[in-house]
N, C-alpha and C positions, 0 to 999 in steps of 0.2 A: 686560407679562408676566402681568399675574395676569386679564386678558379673553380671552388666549389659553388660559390653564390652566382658566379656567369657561368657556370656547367647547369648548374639547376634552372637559372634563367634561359636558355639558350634550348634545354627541352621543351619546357612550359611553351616557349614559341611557335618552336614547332610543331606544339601539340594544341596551339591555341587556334580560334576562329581565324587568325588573320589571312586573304584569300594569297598574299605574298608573304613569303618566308625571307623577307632581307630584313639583314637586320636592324634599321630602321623602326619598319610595319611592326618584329617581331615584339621590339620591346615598349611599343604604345598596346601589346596586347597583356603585359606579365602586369602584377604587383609589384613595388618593389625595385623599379628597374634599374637602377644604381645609373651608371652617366654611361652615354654612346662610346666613349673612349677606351673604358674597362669592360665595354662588351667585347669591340674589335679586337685590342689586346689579346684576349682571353682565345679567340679565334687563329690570329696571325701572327702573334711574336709571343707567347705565352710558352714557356717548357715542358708541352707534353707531345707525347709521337701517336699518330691518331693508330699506328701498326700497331702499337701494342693495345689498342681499345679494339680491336676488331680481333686480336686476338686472344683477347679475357672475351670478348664476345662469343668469337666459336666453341669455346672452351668451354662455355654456360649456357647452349641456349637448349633445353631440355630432347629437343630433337638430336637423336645419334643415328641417324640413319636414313638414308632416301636418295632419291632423283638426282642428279647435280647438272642443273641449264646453266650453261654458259651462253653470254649474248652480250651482243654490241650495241649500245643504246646512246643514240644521240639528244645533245643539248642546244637547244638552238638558242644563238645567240646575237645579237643587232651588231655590234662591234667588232674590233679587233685585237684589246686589248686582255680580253680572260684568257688564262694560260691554257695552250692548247688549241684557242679556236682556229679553223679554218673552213676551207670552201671541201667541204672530204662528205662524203657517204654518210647518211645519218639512213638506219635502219628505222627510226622511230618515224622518222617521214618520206620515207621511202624514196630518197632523192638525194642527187648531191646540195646541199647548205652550207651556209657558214654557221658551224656548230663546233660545241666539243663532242668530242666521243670515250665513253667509258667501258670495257668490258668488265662484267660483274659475272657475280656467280651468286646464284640462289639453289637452297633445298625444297627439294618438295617431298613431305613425309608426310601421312596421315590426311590427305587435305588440306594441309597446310605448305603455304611457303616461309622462307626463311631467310634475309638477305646477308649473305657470308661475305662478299666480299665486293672492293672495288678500282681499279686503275685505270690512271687516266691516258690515252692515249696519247704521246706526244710525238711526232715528227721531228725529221730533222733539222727543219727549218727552228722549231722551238728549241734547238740545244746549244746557238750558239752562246758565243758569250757574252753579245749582250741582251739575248732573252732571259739567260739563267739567271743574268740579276738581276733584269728588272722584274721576272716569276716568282724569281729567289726558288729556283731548280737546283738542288746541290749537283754538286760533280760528279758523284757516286749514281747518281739517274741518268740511264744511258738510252741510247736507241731500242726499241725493241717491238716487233712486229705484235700484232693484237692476238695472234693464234699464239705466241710467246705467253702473251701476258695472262691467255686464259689457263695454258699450262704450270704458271706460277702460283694461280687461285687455286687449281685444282689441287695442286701437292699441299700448299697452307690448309686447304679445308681437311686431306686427307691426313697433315699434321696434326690436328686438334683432335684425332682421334672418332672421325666423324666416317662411316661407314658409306661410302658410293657404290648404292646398289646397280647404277647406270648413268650415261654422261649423255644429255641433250644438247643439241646447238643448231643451229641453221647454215644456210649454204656457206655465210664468210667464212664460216671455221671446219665445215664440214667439207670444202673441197680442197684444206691443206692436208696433202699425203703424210706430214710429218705427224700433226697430231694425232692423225686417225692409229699411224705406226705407232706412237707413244701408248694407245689406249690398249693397242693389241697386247703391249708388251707390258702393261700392267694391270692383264687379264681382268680388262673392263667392259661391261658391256655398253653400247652407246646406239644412238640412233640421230644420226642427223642429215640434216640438207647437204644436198649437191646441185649443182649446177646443170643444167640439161648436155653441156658437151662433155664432163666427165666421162671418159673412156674404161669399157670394163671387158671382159672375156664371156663368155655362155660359161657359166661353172668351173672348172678347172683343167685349163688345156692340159693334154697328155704330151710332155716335153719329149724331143727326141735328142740323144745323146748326138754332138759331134761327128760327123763324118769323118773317117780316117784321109789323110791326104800324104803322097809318099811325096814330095816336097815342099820347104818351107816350116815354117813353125805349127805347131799342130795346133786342130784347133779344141778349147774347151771348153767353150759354152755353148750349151742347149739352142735349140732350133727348134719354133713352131711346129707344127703339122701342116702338110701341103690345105691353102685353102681356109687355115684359123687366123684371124685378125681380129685387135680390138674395135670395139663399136663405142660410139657416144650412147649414151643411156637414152635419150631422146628415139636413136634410131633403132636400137633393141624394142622398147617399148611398142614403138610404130608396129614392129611387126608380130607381135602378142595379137593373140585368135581373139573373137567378142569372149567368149569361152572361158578366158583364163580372168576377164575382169569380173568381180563383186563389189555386190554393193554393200556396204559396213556400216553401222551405226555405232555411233560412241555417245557418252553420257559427261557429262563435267560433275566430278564427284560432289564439291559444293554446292552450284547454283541447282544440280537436278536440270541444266538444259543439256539436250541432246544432238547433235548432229547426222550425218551421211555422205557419202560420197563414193565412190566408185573406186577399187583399188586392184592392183594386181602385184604377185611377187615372186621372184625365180632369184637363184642362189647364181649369184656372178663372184668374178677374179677381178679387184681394179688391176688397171695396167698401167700404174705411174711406175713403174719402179720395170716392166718391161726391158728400155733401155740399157740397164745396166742386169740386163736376164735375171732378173729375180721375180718372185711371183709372191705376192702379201696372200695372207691367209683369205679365204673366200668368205662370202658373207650374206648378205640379203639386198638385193635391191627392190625397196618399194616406190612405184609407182601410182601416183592419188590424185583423181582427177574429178573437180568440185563437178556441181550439177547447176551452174552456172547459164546462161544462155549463150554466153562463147566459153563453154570448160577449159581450163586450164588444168596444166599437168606439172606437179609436183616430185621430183625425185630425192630419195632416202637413201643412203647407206646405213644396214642395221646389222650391229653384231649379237645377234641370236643367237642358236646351236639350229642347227637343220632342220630337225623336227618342230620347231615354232610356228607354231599355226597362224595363219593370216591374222586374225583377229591380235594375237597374241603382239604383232607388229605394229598394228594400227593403234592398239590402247599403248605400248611404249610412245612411238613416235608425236603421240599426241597428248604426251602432257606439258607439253611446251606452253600450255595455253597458261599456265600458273603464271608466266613471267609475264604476260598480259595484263593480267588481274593486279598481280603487285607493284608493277610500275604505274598503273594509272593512281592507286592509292598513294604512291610515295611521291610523285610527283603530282596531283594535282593536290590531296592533302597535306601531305608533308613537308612540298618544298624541296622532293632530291634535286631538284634542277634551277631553283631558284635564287643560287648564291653568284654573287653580283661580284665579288671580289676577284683580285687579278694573279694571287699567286697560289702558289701548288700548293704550301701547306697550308693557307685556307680553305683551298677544293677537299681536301685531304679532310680534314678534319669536318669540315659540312657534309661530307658523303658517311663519314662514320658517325657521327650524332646522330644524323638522321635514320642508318639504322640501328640506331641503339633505342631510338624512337618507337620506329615501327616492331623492334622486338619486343618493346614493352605489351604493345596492343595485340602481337599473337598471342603473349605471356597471359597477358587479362582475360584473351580470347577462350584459353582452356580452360577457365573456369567453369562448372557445371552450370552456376547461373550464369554466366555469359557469351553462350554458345553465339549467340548474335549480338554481340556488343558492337555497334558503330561507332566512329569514329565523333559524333557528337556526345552521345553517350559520356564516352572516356573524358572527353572535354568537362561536361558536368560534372562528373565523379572528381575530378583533379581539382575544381573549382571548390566544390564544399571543402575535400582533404586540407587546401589553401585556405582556407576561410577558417577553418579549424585551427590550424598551425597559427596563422597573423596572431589569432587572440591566445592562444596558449602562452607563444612567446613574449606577446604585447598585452599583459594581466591589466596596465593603467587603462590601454584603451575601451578594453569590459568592463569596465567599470563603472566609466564615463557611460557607457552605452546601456548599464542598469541604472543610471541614475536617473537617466531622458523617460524610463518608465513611470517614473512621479512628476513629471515637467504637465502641466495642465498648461495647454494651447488653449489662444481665448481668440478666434477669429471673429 
């Protein structure tokens, strides 16, 4: 009773006006608030596994099917002592900080997104052994690179039974050859960022067999064509006709805003895998270049089929913008970033409450009357539902409060 009574306090907070989500703030906003000591409990030494709440999560959230962004999203943080922080890459600010960093995974089905999952990135600096106790990091959490961790999100979401009709991501993850190989090999379509010196082939070199040689050990692997070498995408691009670039316009299914920009795309061979004379299946590279007053150029790896029409590239690679939209709601309404404690299963557990939170408000959101339910909105609604339950439960306090209806006030 008393995990269920700081489970149920511990959303209310999240879902309350407070403009910080620690919990503190959270519970000067609930009814009810039982003592600061049986909140934290309830968060940091309490026996539940926050895995298995995000996995009755995936398991229930009416969406079976769509998008899958993967992305690295930084915490910025004043200190040194939250698990995980350092001076590393935070995408959310586009710069090196001292942050933490979480790679998550959302769906995006129907206009809607969906927050499925989340891991916190830890270094190895964070595994010794007297971080993992003062984190209280188990032993069984090991090293593991971010393009790892988003391949671990990927298989849990596609455990629950959850249909990945394509895989989104940005350059961090889009110019590791390993996951891009993973997606091939589990005939997924994806479209993500690369990096401008990414190396790729014009379409797919025609290999020439080995030359026979009458001494020494023969040889067996393939050989270019006199003359074919990989190029960085940047210097392909450069040399694309005015001719080959359009200009595209795309729409944001929800807000109805529109954008444009200039794009072009020709079927290349990456050439990570070169080296060891192998050739990865061919693919799309798109090139996207804003309208800017110094344009900048964007590059894509997209696994389409051939015939995919420009357009058909530009509305994939561009629904990335969902993971936009639902992180400003979860962190500046919700608090995903706002948890002040130092160890991993508190992080752990405040990243799955909160989207157990923001599931609730897509949940509401399907409603026929709540096509536009905002987030104050929801607050009011949960407010009366409380107000209702206090007196159900507490019959003596209604009571009291019809009697005050015969009190004659004599000012």
């Amino acid at each position: 009773m008393a995990q269920r009574g700081a489970f149920r306090r511990y959303l209310l907070g999240l879902l309350s006006d407070s403009p910080r989500k620690s919990m503190s703030a959270m519970l000067a906003r609930v009814s009810d608030p039982g003592s600061y000591q049986a909140f934290q409990h309830f968060l940091t030494h309490a026996p539940w596994d926050a895995e298995r709440l995000w996995g009755r999560l995936r398991a229930q959230i009416p969406a079976r099917s769509g998008v899958l962004i993967l992305d690295g999203t930084g915490f910025p943080k004043q200190g040194t002592h939250s698990v995980g922080v350092a001076r590393q890459y935070s995408g959310t600010l586009g710069k090196i900080a001292n942050c933490q960093v979480a790679v998550t995974a959302a769906l995006w089905s129907d206009a809607q997104a969906w927050f499925l999952g989340a891991k916190l990135y830890l270094s190895e600096a964070w595994l010794t052994a007297d971080q993992r106790s003062r984190a209280r990091i188990p032993s069984t959490v090991g090293f593991h690179e971010k393009w790892r961790l988003a391949l671990r999100l990927l298989r849990q979401v596609r455990a629950a039974k959850i249909r990945v009709t394509a895989v989104l991501a940005d350059a961090e993850f889009g110019d590791n050859s390993q996951l891009r190989e993973y997606l091939h090999r589990a005939h997924l379509a994806y479209a993500v960022g690369i990096s401008s010196t990414v190396t790729v082939f014009r379409g797919t070199p025609r290999l020439r067999a080995p030359r026979p040689i009458r001494r020494g050990r023969p040889r067996l692997r393939p050989t270019l064509p006199a003359g074919v070498a990989p190029l960085a995408v940047q210097a392909l691009a450069a040399a694309w006709s005015a001719r080959q670039w359009r200009t595209v316009r795309w729409r944001n299914a929800r807000s109805g805003r529109s954008w444009a920009a200039r794009f072009a795309a020709a079927r290349v061979t990456p050439a990570h895998a070169w080296r060891q004379r192998r050739l990865p299946p061919e693919v799309w590279l798109l090139a996207e270049q804003d309208r800017g007053s110094t344009p900048r150029i964007k590059y894509y790896l997209i696994n389409l089929p051939s015939t995919a029409s420009l357009r058909a590239l530009v509305q994939l690679a561009h629904q990335r913008w969902a993971i936009e939209q639902q992180y400003q709601e979860l962190k500046d309404e919700l608090g995903l970033d706002h948890f002040e404690g130092r160890s991993l299963p508190g992080w752990e557990r405040h990243v799955a409450l909160t989207a157990l939170a923001y599931t609730f408000l897509q949940v509401e959101r399907q409603r026929p009357a709540s096509r536009r339910l905002t987030l104050p909105h929801v607050r009011a609604i949960i407010r009366e539902v409380l107000t209702a339950h206090f007196f159900v439960t507490r019959p003596h306090y209604l009571k009291r409060m019809l009697k005050l209806q015969h009190v004659v006030l004599r000012i």
